[in-house]
C-alpha positions in Angstrom: 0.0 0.0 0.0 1.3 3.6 -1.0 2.5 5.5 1.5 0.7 8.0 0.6 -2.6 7.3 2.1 -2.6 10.0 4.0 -1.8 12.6 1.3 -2.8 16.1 1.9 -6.4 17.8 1.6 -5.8 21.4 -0.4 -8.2 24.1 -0.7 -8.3 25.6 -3.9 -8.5 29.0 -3.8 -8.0 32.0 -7.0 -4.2 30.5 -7.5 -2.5 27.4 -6.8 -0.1 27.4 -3.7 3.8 26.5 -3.7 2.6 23.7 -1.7 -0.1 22.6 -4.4 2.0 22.9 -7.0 4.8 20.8 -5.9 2.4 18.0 -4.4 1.3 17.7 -8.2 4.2 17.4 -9.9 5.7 15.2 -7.5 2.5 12.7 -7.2 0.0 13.7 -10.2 -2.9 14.4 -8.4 -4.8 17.2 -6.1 -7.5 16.9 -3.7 -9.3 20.1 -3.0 -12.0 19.8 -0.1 -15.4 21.7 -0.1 -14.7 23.3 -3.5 -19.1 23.6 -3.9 -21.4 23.8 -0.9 -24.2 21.3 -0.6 -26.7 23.4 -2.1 -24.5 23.9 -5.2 -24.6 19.9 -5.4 -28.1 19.4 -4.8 -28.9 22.1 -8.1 -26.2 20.3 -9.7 -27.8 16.7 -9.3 -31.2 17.9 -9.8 -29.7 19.4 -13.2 -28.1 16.5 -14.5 -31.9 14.2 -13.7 -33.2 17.0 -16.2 -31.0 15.9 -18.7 -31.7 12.9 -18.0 -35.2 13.1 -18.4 -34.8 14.3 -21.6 -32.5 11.7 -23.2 -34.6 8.8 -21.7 -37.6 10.4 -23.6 -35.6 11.3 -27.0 -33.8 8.1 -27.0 -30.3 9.7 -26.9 -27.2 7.2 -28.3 -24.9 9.7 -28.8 -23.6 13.1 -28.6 -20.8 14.4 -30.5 -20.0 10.4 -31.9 -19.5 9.7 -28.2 -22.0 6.8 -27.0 -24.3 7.5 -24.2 -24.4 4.9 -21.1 -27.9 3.7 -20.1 -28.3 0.9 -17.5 -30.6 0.2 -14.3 -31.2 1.9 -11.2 -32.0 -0.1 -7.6 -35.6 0.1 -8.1 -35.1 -1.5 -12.1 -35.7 1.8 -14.2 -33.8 3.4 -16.3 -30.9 5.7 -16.2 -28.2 7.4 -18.0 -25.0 6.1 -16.3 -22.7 7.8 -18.3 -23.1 11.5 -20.1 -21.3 13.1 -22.4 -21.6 17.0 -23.0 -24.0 17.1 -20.4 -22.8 20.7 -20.2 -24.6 21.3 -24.1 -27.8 19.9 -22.4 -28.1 22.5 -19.4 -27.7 26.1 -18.4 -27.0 24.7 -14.7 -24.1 22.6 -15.8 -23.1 25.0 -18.4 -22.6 27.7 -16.1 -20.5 26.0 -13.5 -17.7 25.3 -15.9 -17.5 28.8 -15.7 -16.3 29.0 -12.3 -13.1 31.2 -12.2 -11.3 29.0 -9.7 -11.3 26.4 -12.2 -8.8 28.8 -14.5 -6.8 28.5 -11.5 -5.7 24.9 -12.4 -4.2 25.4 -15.8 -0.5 26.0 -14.6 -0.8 22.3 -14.0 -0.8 21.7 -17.8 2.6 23.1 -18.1 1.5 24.0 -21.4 0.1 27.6 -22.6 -3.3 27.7 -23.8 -4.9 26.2 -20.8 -8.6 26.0 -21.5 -11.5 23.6 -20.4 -12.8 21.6 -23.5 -16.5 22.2 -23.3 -16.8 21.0 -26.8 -13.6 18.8 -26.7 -12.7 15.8 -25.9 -16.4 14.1 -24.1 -17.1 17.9 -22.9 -18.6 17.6 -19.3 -19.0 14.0 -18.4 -21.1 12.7 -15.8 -20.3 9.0 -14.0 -23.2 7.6 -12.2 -21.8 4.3 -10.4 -24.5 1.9 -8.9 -24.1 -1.6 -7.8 -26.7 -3.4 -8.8 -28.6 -6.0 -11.1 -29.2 -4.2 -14.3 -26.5 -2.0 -13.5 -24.4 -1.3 -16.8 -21.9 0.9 -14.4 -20.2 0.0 -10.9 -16.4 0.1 -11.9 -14.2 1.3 -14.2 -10.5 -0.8 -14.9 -7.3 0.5 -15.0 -6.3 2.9 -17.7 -5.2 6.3 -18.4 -6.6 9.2 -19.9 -4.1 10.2 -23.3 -4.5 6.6 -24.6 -6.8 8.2 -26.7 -3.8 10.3 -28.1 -2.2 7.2 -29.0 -4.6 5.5 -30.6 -4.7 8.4 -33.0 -1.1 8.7 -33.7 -0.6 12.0 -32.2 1.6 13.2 -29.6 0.4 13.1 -26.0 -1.1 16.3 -25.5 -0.9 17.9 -21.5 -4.5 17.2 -20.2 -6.4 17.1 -16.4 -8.9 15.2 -15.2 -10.9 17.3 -13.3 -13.7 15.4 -11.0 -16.0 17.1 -9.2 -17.6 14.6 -6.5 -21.4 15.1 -6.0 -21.9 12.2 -3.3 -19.1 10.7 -0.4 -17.2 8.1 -1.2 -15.7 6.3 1.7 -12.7 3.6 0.8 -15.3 1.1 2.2 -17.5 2.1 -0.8 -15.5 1.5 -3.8 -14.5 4.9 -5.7 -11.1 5.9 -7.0 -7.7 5.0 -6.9 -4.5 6.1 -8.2 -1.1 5.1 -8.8 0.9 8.0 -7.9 4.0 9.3 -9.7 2.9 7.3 -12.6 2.4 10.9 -14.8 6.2 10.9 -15.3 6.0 7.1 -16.7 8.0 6.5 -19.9 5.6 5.5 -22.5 6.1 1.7 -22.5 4.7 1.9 -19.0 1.7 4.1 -19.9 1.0 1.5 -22.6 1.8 -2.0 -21.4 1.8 -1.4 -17.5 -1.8 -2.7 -17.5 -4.5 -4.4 -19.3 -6.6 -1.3 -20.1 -10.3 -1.3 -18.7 -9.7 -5.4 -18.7 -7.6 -5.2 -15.3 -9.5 -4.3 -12.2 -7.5 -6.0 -9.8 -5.7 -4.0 -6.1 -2.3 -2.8 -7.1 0.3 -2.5 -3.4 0.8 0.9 -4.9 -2.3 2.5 -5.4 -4.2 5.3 -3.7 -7.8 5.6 -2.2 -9.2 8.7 -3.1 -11.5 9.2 -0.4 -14.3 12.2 -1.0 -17.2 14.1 0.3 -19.9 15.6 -2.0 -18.5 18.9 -3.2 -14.7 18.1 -3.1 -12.6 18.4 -6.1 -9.9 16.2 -7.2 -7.6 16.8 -9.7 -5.2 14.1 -11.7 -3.2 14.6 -14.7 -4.5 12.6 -17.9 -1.2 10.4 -18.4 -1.5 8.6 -15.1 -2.8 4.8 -14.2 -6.1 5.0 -12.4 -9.2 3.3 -12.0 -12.5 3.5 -10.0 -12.7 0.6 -7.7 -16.6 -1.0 -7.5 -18.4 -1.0 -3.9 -18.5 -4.0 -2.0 -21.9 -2.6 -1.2 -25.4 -3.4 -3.2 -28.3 -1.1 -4.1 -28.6 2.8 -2.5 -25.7 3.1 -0.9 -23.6 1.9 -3.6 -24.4 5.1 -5.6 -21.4 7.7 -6.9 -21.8 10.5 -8.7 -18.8 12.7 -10.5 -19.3 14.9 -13.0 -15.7 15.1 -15.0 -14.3 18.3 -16.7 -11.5 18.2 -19.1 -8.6 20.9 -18.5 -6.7 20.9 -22.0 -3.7 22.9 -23.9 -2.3 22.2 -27.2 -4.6 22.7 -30.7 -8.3 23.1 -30.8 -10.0 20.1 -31.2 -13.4 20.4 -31.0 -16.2 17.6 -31.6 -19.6 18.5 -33.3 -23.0 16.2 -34.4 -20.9 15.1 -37.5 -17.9 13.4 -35.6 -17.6 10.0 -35.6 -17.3 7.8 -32.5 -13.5 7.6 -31.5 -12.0 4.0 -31.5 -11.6 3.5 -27.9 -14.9 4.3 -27.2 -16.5 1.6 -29.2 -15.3 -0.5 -26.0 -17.8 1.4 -23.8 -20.1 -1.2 -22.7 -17.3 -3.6 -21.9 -17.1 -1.1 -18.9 -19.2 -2.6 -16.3 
């Protein structure tokens, strides 16, 4: 087990501390505590069923070329378990993303032209992890974040993972895990150190990310992580993390005309 299971809890304020800065370029990761107040979660959540609503009704597959997730909830009806530009769907979640704190993360790029990819990438992404029969979404294997550069032959361009946690997660209740360090891996590791998505297996050197609704966490896009699936079953099993993409590099934005991206055709082997 890492020794870092005790890492630091940050507050994020309008810039990044000394501190902050040299925690993530040492380890790969932030955790910011009470970045949103509850009531700024509860809108959030109640935004995000809206969408819902609406794509359950329209019969939504996809959004930009990236497939939507449906699957079960604990009392068998149906929900979206993964969104993609949710943020295109709502004012709610639209304006958040507009939160100048966010901005405030972009040093960590090391790039300029830091900017949050509303329309890149999967825009705003929400995860909605249940354990449960019928459930098309409790866990998520190891992988990074820029395989997706490789797979198109480009160069791995400086990306963050920003998560912003609308329920607790406890250790005890699955959620995610990181391998720290692993940001500065040559790219042999960031390749072949895993079975991507396949693998969901405890590594000795992984990190429990442990959260309360309205923390943030931050991890840098080249690093090994995965979300671990409760041991629990039904209502409290239930996660929700909306994910924002913190980008540099070339514009690269998605419309109704682009096709799905070839790692994404996995999707529903993620269960």
């Amino acid at each position: 087990m890492s020794s870092l299971q005790n890492y630091p809890r940050f507050t994020l304020g309008s810039a990044l501390t000394a501190e902050q800065l040299a925690f993530f370029q040492r380890n790969g990761f932030l955790h910011f505590r009470g970045f949103a107040d509850l009531s700024t979660v509860q809108r959030l959540l109640r935004a995000s069923e809206q969408v819902q609503r609406q794509w359950l009704a329209d019969d939504v597959q996809k959004v930009n070329g990236v497939p939507i997730k449906y699957g079960k909830d604990v009392d068998g009806s149906p929900i979206v378990q993964r969104f993609a530009f949710a943020n295109h769907y709502s004012t709610e979640l639209r304006e958040f993303l507009e939160e100048p704190r966010f901005q405030a993360l972009f040093p960590l790029l090391e790039a300029p032209g830091g900017r949050i990819g509303i329309n890149e990438k999967d825009g705003l992404v929400i995860n909605h992890y249940v354990n449960v029969t019928g459930s098309e979404f409790s866990q998520m294997g190891w992988h990074t974040d820029s395989l997706r550069d490789v797979f198109y032959g480009k160069r791995i361009g400086p990306m963050l993972n920003v998560g912003f946690h609308l329920d607790g997660t406890p250790s005890t209740n699955g959620g995610l895990r990181l391998i720290p360090g692993t940001h500065r891996q040559p790219l042999r590791e960031m390749l072949f150190r895993k079975k991507y998505y396949k693998d969901v297996s405890f590594d000795p050197n992984e990190v429990a990310v442990e959260t309360e609704a309205g923390d943030l966490t931050v991890h840098d896009g080249r690093m090994w992580h995965r979300v671990a699936q409760s041991p629990l079953i039904g209502e409290v099993s239930r996660r929700r993390v909306m994910y924002i993409p913190i980008l540099a590099g070339k514009y690269q934005p998605k419309s109704e005309n682009s096709p799905t991206p070839f790692y994404l055709r996995f999707l529903h082997l993620v269960k």
